[in-house]
N, CA, C and O atoms as a GROMACS GRO file, in nm:
protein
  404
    1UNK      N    1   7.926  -5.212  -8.507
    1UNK     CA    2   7.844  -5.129  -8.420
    1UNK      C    3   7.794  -5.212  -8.304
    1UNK      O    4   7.756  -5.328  -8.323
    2UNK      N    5   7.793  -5.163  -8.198
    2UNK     CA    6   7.765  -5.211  -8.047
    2UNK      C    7   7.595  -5.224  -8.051
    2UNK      O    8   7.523  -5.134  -8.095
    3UNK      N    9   7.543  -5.356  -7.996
    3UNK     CA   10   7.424  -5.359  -8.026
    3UNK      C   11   7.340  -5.348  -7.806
    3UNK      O   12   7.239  -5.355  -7.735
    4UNK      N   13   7.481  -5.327  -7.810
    4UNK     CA   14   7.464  -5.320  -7.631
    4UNK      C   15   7.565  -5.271  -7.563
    4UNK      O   16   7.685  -5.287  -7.582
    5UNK      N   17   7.491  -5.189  -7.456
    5UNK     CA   18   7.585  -5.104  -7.370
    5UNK      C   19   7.579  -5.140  -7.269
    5UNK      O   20   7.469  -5.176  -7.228
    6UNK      N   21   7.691  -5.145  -7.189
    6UNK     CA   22   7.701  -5.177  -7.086
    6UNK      C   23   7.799  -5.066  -6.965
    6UNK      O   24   7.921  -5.057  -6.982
    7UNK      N   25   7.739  -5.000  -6.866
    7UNK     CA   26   7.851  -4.866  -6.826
    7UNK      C   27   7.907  -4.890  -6.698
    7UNK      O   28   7.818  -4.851  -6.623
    8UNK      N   29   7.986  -4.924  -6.640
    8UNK     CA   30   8.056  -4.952  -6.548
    8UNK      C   31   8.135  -4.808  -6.431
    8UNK      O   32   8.258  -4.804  -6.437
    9UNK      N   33   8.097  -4.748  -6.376
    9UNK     CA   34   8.210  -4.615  -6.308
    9UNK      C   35   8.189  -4.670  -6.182
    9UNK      O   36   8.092  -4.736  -6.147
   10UNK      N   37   8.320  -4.628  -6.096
   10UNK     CA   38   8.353  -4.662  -5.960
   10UNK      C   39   8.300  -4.756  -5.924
   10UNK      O   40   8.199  -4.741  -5.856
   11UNK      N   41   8.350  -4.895  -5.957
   11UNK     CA   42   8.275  -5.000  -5.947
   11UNK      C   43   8.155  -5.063  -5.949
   11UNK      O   44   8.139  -5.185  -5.939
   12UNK      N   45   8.022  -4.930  -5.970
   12UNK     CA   46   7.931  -5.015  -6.000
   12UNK      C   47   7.825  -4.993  -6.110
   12UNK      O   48   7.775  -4.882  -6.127
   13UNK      N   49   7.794  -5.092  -6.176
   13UNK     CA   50   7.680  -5.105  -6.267
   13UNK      C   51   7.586  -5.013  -6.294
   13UNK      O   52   7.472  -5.028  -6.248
   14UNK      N   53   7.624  -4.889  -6.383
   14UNK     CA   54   7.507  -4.860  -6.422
   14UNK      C   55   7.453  -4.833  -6.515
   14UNK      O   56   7.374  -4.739  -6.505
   15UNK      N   57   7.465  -4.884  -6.620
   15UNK     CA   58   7.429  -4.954  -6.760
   15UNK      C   59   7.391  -5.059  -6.827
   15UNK      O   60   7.471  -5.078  -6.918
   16UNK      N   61   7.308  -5.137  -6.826
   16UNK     CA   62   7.314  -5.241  -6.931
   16UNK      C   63   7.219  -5.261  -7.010
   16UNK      O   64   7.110  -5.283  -6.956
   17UNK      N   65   7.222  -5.261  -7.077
   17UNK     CA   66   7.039  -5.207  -7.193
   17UNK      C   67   7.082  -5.239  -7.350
   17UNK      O   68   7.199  -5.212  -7.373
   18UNK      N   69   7.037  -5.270  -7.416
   18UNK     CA   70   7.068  -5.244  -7.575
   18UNK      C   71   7.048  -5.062  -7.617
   18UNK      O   72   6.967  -4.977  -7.580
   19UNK      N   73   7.145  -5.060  -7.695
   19UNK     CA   74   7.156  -4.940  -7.764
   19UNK      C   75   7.043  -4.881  -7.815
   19UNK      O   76   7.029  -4.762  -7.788
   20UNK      N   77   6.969  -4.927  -7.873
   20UNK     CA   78   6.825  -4.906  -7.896
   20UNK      C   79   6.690  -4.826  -7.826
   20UNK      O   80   6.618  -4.736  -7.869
   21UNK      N   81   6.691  -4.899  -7.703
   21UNK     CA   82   6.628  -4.883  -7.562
   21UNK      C   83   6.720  -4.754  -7.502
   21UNK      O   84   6.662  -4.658  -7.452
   22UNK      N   85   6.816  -4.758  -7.506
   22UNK     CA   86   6.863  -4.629  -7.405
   22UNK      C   87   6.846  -4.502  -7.442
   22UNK      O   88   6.873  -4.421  -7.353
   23UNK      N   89   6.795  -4.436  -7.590
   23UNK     CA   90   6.760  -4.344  -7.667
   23UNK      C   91   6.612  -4.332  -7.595
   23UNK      O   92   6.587  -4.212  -7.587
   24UNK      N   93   6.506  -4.410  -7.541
   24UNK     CA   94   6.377  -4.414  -7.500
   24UNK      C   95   6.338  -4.437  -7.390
   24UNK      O   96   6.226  -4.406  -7.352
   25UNK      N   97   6.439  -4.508  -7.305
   25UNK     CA   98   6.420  -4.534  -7.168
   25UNK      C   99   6.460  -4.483  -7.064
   25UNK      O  100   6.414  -4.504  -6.952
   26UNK      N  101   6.606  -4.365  -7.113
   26UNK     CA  102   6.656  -4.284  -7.023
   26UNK      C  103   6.649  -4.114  -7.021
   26UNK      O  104   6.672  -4.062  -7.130
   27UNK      N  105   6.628  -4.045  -6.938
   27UNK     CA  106   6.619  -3.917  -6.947
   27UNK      C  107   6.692  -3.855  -6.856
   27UNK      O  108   6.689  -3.889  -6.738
   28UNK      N  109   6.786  -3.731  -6.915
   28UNK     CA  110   6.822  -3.585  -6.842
   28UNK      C  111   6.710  -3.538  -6.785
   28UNK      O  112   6.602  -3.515  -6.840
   29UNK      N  113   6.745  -3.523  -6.644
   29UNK     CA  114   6.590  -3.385  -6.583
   29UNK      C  115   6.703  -3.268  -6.531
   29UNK      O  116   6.790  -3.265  -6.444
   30UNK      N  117   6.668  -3.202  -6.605
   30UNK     CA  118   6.717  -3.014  -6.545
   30UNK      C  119   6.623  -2.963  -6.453
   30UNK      O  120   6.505  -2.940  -6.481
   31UNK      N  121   6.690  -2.940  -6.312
   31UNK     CA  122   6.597  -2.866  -6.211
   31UNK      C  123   6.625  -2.774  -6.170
   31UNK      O  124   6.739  -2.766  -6.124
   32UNK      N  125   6.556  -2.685  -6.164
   32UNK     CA  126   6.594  -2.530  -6.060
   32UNK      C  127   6.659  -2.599  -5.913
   32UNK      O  128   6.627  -2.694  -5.841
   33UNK      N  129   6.763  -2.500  -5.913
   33UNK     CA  130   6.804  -2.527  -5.808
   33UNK      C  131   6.742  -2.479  -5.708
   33UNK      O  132   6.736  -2.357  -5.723
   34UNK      N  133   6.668  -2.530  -5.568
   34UNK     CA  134   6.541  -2.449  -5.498
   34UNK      C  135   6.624  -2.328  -5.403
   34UNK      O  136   6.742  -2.329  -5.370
   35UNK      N  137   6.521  -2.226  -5.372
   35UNK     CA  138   6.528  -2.126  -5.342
   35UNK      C  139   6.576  -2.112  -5.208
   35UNK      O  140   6.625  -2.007  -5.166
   36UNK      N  141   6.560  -2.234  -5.128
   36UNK     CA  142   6.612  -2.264  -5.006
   36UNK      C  143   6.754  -2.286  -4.957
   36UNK      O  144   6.808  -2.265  -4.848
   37UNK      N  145   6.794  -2.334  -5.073
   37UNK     CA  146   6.954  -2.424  -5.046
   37UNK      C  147   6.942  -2.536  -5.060
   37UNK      O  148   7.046  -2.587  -5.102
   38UNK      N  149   6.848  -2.618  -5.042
   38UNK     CA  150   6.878  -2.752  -4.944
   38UNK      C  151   6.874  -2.832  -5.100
   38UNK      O  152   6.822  -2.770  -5.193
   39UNK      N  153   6.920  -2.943  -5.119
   39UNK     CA  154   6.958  -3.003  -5.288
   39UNK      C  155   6.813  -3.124  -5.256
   39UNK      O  156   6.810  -3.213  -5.172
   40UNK      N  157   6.713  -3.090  -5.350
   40UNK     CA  158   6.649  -3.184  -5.371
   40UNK      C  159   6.684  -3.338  -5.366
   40UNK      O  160   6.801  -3.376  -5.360
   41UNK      N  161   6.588  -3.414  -5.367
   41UNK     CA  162   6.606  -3.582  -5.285
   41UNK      C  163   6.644  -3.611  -5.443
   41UNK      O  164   6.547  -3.683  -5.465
   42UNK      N  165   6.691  -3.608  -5.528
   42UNK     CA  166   6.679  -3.680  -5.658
   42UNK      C  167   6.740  -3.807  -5.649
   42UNK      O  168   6.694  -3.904  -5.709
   43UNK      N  169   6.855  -3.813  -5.568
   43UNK     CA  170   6.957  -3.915  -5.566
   43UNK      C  171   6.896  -4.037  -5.501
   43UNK      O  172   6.949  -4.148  -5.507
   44UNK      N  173   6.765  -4.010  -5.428
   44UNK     CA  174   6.690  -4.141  -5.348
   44UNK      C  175   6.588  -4.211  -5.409
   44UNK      O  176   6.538  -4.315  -5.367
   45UNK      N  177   6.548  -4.136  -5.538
   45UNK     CA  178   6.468  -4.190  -5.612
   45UNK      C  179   6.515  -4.327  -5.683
   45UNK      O  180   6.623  -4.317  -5.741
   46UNK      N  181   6.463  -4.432  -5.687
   46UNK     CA  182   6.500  -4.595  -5.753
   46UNK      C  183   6.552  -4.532  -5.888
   46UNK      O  184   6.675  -4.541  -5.895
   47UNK      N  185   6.506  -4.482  -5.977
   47UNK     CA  186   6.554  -4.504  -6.110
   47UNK      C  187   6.654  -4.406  -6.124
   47UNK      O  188   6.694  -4.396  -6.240
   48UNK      N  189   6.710  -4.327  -6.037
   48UNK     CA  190   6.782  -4.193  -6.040
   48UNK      C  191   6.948  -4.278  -6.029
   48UNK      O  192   6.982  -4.357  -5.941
   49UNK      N  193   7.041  -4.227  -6.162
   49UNK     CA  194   7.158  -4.309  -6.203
   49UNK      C  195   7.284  -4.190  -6.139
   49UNK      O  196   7.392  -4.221  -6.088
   50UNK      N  197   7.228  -4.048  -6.162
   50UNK     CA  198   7.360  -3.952  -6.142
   50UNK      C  199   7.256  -3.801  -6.107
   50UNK      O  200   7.148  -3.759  -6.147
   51UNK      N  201   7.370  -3.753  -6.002
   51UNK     CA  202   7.318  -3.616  -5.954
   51UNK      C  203   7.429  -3.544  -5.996
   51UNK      O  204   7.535  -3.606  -5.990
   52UNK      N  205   7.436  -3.412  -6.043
   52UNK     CA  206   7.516  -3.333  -6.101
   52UNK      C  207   7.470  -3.202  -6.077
   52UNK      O  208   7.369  -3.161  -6.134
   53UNK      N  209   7.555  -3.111  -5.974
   53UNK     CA  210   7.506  -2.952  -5.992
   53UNK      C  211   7.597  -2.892  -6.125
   53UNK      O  212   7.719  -2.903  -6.120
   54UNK      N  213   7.546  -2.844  -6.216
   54UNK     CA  214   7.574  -2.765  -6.336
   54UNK      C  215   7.483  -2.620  -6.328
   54UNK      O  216   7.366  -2.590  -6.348
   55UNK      N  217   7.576  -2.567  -6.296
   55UNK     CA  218   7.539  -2.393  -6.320
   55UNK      C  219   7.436  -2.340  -6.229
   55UNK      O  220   7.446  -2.357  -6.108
   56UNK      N  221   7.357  -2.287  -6.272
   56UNK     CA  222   7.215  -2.255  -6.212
   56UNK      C  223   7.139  -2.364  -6.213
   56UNK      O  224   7.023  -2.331  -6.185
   57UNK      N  225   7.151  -2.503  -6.237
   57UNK     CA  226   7.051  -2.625  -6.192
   57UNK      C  227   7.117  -2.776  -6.177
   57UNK      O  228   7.233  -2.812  -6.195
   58UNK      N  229   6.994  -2.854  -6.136
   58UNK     CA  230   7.102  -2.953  -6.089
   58UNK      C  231   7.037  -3.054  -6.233
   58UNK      O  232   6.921  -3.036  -6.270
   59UNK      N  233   7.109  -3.138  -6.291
   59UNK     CA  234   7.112  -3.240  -6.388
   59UNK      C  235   7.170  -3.334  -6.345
   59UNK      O  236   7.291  -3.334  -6.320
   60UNK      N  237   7.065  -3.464  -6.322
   60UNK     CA  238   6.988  -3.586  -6.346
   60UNK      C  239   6.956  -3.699  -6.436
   60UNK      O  240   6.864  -3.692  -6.518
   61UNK      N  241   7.027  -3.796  -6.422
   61UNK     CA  242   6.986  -3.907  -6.502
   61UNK      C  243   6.897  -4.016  -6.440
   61UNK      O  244   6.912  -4.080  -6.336
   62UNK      N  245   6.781  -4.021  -6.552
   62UNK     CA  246   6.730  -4.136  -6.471
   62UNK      C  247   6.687  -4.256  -6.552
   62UNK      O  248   6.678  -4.231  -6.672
   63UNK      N  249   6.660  -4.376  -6.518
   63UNK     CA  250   6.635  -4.475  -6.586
   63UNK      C  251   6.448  -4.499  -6.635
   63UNK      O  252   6.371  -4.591  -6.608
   64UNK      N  253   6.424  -4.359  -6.723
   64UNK     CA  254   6.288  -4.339  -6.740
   64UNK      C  255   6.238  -4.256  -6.842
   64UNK      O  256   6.270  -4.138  -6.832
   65UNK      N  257   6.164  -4.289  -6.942
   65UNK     CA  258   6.136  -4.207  -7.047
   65UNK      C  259   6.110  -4.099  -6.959
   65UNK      O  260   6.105  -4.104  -6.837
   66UNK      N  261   6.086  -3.938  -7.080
   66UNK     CA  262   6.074  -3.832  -7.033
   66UNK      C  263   6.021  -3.826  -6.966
   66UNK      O  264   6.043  -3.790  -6.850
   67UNK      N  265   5.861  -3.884  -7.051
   67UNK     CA  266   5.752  -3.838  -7.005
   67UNK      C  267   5.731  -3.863  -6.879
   67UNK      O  268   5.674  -3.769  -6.824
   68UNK      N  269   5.756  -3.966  -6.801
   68UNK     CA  270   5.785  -4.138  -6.685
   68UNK      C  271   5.858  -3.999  -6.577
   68UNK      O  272   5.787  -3.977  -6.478
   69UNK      N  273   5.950  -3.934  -6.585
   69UNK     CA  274   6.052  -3.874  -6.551
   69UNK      C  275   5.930  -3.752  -6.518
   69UNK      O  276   5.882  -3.735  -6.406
   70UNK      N  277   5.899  -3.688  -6.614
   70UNK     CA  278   5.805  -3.591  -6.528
   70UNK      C  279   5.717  -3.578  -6.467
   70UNK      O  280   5.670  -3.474  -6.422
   71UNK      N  281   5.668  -3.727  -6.453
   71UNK     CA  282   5.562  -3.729  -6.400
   71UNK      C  283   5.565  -3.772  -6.212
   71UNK      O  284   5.494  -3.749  -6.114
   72UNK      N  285   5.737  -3.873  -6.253
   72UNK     CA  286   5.770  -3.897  -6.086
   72UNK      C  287   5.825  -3.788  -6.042
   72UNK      O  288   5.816  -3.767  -5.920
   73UNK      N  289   5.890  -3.698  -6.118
   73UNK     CA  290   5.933  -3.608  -6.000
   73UNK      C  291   5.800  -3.476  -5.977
   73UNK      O  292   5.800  -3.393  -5.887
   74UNK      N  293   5.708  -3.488  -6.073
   74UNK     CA  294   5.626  -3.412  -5.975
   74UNK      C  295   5.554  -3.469  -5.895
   74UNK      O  296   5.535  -3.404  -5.792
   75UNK      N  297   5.494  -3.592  -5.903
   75UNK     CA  298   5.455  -3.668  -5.784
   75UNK      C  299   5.500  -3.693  -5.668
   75UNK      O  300   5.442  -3.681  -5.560
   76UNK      N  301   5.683  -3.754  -5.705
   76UNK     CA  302   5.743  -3.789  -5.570
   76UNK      C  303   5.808  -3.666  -5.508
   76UNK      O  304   5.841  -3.671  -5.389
   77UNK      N  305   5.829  -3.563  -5.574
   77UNK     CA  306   5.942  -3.452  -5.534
   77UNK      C  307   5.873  -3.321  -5.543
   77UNK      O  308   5.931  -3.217  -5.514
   78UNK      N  309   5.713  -3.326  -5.595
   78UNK     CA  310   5.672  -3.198  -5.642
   78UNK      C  311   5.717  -3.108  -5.709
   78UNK      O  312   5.668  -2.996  -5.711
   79UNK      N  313   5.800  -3.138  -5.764
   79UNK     CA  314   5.909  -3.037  -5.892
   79UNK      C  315   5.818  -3.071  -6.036
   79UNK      O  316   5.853  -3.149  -6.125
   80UNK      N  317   5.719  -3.005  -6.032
   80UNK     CA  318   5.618  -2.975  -6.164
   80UNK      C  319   5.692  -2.923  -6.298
   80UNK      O  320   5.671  -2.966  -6.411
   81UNK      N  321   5.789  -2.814  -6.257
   81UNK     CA  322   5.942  -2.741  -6.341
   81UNK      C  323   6.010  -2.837  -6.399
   81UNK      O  324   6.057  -2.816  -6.511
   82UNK      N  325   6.028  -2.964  -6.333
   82UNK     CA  326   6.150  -3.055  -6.384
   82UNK      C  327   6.144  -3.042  -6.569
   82UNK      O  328   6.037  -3.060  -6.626
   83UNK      N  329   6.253  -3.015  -6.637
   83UNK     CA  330   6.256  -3.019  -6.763
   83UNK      C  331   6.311  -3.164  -6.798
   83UNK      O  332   6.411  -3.192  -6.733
   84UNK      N  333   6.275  -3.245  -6.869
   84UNK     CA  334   6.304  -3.417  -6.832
   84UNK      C  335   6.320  -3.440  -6.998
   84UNK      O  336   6.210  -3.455  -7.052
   85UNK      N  337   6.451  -3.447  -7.103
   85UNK     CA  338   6.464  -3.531  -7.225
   85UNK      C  339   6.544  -3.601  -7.225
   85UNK      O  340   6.638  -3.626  -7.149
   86UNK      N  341   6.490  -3.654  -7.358
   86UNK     CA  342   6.613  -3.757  -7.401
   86UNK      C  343   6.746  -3.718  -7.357
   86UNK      O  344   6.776  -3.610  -7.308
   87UNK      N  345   6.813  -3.805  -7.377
   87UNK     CA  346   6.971  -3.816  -7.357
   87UNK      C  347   7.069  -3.944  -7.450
   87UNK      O  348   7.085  -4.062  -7.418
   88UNK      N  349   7.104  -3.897  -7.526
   88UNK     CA  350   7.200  -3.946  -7.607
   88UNK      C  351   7.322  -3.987  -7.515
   88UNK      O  352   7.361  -3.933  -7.411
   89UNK      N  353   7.385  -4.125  -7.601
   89UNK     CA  354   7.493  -4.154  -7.575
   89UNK      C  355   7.639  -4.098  -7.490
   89UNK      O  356   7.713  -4.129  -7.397
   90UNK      N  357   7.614  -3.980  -7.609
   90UNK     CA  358   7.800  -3.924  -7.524
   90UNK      C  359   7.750  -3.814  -7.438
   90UNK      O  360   7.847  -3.774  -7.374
   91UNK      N  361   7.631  -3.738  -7.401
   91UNK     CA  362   7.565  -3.654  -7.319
   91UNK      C  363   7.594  -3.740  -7.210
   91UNK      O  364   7.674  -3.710  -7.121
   92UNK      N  365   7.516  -3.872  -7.217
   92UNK     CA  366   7.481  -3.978  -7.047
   92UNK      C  367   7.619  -3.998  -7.044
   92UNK      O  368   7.649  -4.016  -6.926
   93UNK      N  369   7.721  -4.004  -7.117
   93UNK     CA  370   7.841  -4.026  -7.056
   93UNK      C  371   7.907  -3.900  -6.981
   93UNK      O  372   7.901  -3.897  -6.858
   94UNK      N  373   7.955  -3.819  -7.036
   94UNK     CA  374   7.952  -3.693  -6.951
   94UNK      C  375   7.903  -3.630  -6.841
   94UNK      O  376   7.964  -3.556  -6.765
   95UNK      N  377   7.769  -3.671  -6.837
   95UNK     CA  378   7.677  -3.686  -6.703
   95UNK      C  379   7.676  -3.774  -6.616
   95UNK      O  380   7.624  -3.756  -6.506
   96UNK      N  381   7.737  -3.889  -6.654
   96UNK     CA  382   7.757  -3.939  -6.551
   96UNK      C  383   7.870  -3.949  -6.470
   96UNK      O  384   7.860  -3.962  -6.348
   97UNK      N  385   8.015  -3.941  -6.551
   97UNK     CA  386   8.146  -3.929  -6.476
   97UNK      C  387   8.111  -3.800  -6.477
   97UNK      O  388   8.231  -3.778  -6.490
   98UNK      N  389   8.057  -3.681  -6.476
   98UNK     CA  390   8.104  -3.558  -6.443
   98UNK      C  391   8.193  -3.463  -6.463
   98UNK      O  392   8.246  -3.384  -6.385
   99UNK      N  393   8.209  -3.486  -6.619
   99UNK     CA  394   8.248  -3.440  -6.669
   99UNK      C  395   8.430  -3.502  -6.657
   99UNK      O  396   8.508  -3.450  -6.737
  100UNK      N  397   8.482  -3.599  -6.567
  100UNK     CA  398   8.592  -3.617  -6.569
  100UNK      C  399   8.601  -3.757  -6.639
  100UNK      O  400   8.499  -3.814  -6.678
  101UNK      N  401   8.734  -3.814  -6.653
  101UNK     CA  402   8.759  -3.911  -6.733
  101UNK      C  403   8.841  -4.019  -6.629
  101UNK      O  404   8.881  -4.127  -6.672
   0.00000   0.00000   0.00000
């Protein structure tokens, strides 16, 4: 069993943590997609790893417990809505290539 992960896509780094820590330190945020059009800043935020439009919202990885996660994007982005959990292993993988391989 891998006591560390390390995630590598299109050349750059964005993984390296023990297996342990990435169950607590990283979170999915599900956001309404806003009413305007225009795609929220998520991708400019420091700890923000992957932007993904899926369906009716956009999904978000970021390098931040949930709680950490809801609290910056209603501060920095005013998205009070953001739904922000855990994220398991083969979820953050999927989310982050986008579903492709």
């Amino acid at each position: 069993m891998a006591g560390r992960i390390v995630f590598i896509h299109d050349g750059r780094l964005l993984i390296d943590n023990a297996l342990d820590n990435l169950r607590e330190k990283f979170s999915l945020a599900l956001v309404p997609r806003p009413s305007d059009g225009r795609p929220p800043r998520l991708s400019t935020l420091p700890a923000c790893l992957s932007v993904q439009e899926r369906g009716g919202a956009i999904h978000a990885i970021f390098r931040l417990e949930p709680g950490e996660c809801r609290t910056m994007l209603a501060r920095e982005l005013g998205m009070p809505d953001a739904h922000c959990t855990p994220i398991g292993l083969e979820d953050m993988f999927v989310e982050l290539v986008g579903g492709r391989s």
